[in-house]
Rosetta silent file (secondary structure, phi, psi, omega in degrees, C-alpha in Angstrom):
SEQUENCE: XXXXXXXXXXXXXXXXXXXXXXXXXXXXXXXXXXXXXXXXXXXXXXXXXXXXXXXXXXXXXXXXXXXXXXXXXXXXX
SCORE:     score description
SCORE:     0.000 S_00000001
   1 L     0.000  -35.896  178.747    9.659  -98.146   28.361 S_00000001
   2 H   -54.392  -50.826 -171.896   10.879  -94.159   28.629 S_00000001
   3 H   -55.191  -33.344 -178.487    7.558  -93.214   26.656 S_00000001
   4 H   -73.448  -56.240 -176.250    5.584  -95.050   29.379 S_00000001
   5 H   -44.225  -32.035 -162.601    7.152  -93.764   31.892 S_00000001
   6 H   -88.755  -39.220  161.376    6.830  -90.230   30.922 S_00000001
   7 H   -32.074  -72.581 -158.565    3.094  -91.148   30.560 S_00000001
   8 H   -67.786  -37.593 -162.941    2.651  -92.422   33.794 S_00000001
   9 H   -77.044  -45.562 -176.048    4.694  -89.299   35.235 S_00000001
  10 L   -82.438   27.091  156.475    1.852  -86.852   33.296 S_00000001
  11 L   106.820  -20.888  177.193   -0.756  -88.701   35.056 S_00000001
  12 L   -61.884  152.057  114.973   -1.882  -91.954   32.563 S_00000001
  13 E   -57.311  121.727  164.851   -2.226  -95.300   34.401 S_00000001
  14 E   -67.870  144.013   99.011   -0.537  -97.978   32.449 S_00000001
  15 E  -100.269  142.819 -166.638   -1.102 -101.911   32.695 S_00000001
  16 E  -108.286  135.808 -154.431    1.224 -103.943   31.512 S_00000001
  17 E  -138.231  139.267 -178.575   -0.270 -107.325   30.205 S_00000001
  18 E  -136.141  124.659  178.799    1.898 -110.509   29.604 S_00000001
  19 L    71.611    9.473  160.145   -0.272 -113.730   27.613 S_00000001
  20 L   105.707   14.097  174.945   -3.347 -110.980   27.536 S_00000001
  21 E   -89.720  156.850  162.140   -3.432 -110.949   31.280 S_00000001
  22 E   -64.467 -157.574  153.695   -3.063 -108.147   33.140 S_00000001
  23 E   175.832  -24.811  137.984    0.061 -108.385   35.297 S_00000001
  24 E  -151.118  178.755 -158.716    1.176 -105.050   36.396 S_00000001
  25 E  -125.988  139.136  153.707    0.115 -101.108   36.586 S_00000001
  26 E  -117.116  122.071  173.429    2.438  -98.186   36.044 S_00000001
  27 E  -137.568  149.984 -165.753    1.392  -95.169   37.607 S_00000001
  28 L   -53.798  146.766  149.541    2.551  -91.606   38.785 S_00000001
  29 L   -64.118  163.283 -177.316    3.438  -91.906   42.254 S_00000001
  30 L   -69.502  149.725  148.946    1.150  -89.290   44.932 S_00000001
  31 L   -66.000  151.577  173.619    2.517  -86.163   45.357 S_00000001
  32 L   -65.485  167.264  168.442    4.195  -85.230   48.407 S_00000001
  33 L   -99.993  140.674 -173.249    2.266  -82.792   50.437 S_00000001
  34 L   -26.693  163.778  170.229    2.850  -79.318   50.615 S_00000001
  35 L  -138.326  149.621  171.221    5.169  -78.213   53.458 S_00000001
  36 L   -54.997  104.510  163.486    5.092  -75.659   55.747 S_00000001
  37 L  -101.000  123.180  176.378    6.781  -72.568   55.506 S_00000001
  38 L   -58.934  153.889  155.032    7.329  -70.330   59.243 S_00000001
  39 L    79.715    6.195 -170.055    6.955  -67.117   58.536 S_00000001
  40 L   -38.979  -41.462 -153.127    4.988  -67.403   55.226 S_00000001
  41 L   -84.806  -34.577 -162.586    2.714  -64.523   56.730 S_00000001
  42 H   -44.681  -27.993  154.931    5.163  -61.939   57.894 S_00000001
  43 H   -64.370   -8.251  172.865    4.947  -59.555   55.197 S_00000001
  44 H   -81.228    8.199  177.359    1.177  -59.303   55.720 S_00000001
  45 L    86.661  144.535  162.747    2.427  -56.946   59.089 S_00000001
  46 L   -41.034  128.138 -156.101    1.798  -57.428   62.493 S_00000001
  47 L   -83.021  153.172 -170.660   -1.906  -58.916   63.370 S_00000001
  48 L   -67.641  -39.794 -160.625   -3.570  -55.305   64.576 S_00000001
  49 L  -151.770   59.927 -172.162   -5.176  -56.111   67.882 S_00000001
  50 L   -92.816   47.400  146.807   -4.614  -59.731   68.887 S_00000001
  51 L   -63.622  -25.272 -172.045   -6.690  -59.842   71.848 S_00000001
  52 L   -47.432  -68.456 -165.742   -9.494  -59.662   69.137 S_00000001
  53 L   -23.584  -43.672 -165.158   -8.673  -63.766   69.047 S_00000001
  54 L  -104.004    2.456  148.995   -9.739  -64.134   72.245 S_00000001
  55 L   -52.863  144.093  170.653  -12.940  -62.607   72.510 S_00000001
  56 L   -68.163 -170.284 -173.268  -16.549  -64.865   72.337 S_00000001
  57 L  -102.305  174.979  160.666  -18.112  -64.331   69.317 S_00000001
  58 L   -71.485  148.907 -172.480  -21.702  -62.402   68.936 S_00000001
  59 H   -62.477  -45.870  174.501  -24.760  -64.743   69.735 S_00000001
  60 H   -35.479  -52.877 -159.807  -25.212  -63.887   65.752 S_00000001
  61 H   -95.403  -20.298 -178.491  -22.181  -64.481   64.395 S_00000001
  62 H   -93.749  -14.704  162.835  -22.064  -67.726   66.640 S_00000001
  63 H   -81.902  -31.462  164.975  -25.490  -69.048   65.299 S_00000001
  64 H   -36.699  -59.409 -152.957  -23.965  -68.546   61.489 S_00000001
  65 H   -71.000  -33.879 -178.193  -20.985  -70.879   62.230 S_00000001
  66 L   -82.561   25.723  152.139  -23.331  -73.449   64.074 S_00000001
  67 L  -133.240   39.409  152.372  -25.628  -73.621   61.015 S_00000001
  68 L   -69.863  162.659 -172.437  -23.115  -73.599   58.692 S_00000001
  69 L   -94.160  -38.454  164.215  -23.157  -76.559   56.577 S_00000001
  70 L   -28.986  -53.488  174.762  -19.827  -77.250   57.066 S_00000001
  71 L   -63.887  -56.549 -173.163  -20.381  -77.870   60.988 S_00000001
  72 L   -71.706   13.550  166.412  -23.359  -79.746   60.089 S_00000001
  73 L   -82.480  -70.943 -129.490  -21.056  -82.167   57.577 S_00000001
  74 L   -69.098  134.794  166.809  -18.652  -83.152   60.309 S_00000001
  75 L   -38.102  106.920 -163.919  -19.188  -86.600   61.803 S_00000001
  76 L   -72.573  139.469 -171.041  -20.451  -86.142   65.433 S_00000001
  77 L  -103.521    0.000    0.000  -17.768  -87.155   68.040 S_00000001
């Protein structure tokens, strides 16, 4: 049973069969998801100008993002 387990932890799916039936699956659980660390960035320095943020964009640079294909994936809302 350790050897399966150790499978199942490096990612195999298992099923465990009793009378040639299946009858149950061993499998890695999901990983958790990443977590946030504040402050991750602070060694990159102080952002230079952040008024920048709040500027429009260029008609240019604002016709890029809205034919990006990315924008043109997402599911209209």
């Amino acid at each position: 049973m350790s050897r399966l387990i150790d499978d199942a932890h490096a990612g195999e799916t298992i099923v465990l069969a009793k009378a040639g039936k299946p009858w149950a699956r061993l499998m890695p659980l999901a990983s958790p998801p990443p977590q946030r660390v504040p402050g991750r960035l602070r060694s990159q320095g102080p952002l230079g100008d952040p008024v920048v943020l709040l500027k429009p964009m260029e008609a240019d640079e604002l016709a890029s993002w809205e034919d990006s294909p990315l924008i043109s994936a997402a599911p209209n809302t």
